[in-house]
C-alpha angles and dihedrals in degrees: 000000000000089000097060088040081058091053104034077062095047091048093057088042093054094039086046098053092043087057117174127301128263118261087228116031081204099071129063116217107194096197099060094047098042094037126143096243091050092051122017103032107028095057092040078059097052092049083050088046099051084037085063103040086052090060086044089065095029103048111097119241123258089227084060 
């Protein structure tokens, strides 16, 4: 469970920082590039999500 928690959180992280395509390839709009989701919060989300992942292969099982 913890394992597809891990990956349901590394999933957001990657499709937040792709984010979506410009409407002209000529023109560079710097908000969309530099802004706070695509690199403050999606790679915070794909540390949670390793981290998680981390405690999913470490964490001991109940049956033990």
């Amino acid at each position: 469970m913890w394992m597809l928690i891990g990956l349901a959180v590394l999933a957001l992280g990657f499709f937040l920082m792709a984010g979506g395509k410009s409407s002209d390839p000529n023109v560079f709009n710097e908000k969309d590039v530099y802004s706070t989701t695509r690199i403050t919060i999606a790679p915070m989300l794909i540390i949670a999500g390793f981290i998680i992942e981390i405690f999913a292969i470490m964490k001991k099982s109940k049956a033990n």
